[in-house]
N, C-alpha and C positions, 0 to 999 in steps of 0.2 A: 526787825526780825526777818531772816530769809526764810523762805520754803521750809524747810528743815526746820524750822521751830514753831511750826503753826499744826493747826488741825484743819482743815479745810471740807466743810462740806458742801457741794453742790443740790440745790433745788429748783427745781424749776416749777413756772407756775402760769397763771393764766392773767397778771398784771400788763396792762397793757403799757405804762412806762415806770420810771423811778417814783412817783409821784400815787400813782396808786398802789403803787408799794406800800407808801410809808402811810396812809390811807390804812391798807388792810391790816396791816401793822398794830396801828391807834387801834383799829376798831376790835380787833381782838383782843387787845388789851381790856376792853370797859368789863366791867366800870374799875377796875384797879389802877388800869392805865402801867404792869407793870413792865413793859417790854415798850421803848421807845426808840426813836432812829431818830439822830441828827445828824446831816451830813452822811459822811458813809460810817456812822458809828450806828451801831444797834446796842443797847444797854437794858439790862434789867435791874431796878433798882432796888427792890430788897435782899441782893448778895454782893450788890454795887460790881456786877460782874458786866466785862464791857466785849464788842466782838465788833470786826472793821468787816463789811462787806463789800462785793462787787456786785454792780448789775449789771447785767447785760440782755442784750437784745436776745431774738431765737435761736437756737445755734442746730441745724439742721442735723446734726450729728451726735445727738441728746438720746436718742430712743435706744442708737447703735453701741453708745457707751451703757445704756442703763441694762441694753438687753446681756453686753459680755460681763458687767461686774454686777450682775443680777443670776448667776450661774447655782451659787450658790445657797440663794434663798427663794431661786426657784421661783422668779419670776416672771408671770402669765403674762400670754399676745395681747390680750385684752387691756392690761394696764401698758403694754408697749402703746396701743395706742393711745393712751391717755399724756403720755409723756410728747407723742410725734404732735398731739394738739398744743402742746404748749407756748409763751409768746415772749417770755424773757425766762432768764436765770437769774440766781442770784446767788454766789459763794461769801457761802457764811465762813470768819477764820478768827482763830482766838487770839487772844491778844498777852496770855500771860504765857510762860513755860509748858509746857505739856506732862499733865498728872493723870491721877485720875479723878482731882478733882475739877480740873479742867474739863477733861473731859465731859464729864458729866453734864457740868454747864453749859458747854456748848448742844450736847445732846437735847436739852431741856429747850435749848432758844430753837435749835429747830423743829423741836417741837409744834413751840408758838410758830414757825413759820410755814408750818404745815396747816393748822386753825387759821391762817392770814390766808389758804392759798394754794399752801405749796401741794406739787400734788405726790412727789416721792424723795428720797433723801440717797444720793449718793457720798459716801465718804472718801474723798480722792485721795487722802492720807492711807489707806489700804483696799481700794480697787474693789467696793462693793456697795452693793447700793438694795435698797428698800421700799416696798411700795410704803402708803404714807397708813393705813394701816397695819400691814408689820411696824413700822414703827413707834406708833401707837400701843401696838401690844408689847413690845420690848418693855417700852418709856413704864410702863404700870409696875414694873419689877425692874426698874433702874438699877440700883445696887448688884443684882442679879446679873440681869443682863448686857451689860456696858461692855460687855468684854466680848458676844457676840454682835453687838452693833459695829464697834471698832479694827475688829479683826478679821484678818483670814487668815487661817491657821491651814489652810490645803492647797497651796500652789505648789504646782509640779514641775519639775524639770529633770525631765528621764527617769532616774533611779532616785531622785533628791525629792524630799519636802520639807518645804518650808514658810516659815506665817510672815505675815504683811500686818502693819497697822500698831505692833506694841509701841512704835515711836510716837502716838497720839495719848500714848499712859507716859511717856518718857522714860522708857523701857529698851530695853534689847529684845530683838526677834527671836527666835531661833530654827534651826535647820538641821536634819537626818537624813544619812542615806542607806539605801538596799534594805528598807526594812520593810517595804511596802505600807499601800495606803491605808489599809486596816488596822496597822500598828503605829503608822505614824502618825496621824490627824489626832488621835488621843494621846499619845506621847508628847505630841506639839501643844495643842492646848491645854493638860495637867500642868506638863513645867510652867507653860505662860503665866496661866491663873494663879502657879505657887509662886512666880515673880510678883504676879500683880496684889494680890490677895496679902500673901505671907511676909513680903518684903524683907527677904533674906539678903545675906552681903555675898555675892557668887565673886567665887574665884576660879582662872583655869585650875585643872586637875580634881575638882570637887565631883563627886556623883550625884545621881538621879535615877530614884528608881518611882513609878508608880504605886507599886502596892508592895508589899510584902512577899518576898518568893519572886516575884516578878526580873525582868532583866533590869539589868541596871544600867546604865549609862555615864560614862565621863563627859566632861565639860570640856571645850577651849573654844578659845575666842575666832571666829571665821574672819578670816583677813577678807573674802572674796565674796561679798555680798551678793548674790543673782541680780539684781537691781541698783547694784551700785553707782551707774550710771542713769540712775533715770532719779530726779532729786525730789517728785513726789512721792515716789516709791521707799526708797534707800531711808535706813535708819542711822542716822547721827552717832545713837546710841552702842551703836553694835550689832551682833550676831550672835549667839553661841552655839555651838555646832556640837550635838549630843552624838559620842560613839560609843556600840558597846560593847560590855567587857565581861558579862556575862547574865544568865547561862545562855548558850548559844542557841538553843532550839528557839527557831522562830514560826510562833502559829496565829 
């Protein structure tokens, strides 16, 4: 599988080689034992779901990633420091198609690798990242939450917004322009969540409205992804690029 068909999350923690890894591993498993590592596989065995990792040593540039894709959940100096103490990584990445029930499972093993350790959860499949209790509080309302873990629905480029991460549901993104941030962060995550959620079959020329009365929006497929060239970022799946068509007052 390349890039593009994985979920990829980054942890870092305070293991000092591969070996006490798989150590903190075991031991948060007891007594069920249900999360095990052999070789570079981590598996949990009551969904027989499996996930290939990397470890790696400290990567001095860990605090500076966590503090830019930490923007958005707004996270404190205080846990910046917690992350510049740490002594290896380890990217956790899944191993089947990207759903949501993928997703989910790999959510849950990082979990476990938070209880092993780990001290915060960056998701490089959409450029954000969590201390290890935000994600702990997410993880209590999974079903709920999984679609704020996974995503970011508010990256900017000039007049354009546009979300990062639906390609971790095996989704299309999608992207608005000149409608400003107020109107477009809930226009972007509504439609997302009625991709993710509702699993409807979208066609170009289809609309989208929020509510009732509200503006509506068409559909077509965005040839020109913002990210296209960066292959952690860029979605496989597509774009859909909402314009709209009325009513025109925008508040």
């Amino acid at each position: 599988m390349s890039l593009e068909d994985k979920i990829i999350l980054c942890i870092p923690g305070p293991w000092e080689d591969q070996r006490a890894f798989v150590r903190a591993v075991a031991e948060a498993s007891r007594p069920d034992g249900d999360y095990l590592v052999t070789g570079v596989i981590m598996t949990h065995g009551p969904n027989k779901k499996a996930f290939d990792f990397e470890f790696c040593d400290r990567d001095e540039r860990m605090a500076e990633a966590f503090a830019s894709a930490g923007i958005a959940t707004r996270i404190r100096d205080d846990f910046l420091d917690e992350i510049e103490a740490h002594k290896s990584v380890v990217y956790l990445k899944s191993t089947e198609l990207q759903s949501l029930e993928t997703a989910e499972a790999i959510a849950k093993a990082a979990s476990h690798l938070i209880k092993a350790g780990g001290i915060g959860v960056k998701v490089e499949t959409a450029g954000k990242a969590f201390t290890a209790s935000q994600w702990f509080e997410e993880m209590e309302t999974v079903s709920v939450s999984l679609y704020w873990l996974m995503v970011l629905d508010s990256v900017t480029d000039d007049t354009t917004i546009y979300s990062c991460g639906m390609r971790n549901f095996g989704l299309s993104d999608s992207i608005v322009s000149d409608e400003g941030l107020q109107l477009s962060v809930p226009l972007l995550r509504d439609f997302n969540k009625y991709q993710l959620y509702q699993q409807p079959v979208l066609s170009a020329g289809q609309t989208f409205r929020r509510e009732e009365g509200g503006p509506t929006y068409r559909l077509s497929i965005e040839e020109n992804q913002p990210d296209r060239h960066m292959d952690i970022y860029s979605n496989p799946f597509g774009m859909w690029r909402l314009s709209r068509v009325g009513p025109e007052n925008r508040t």
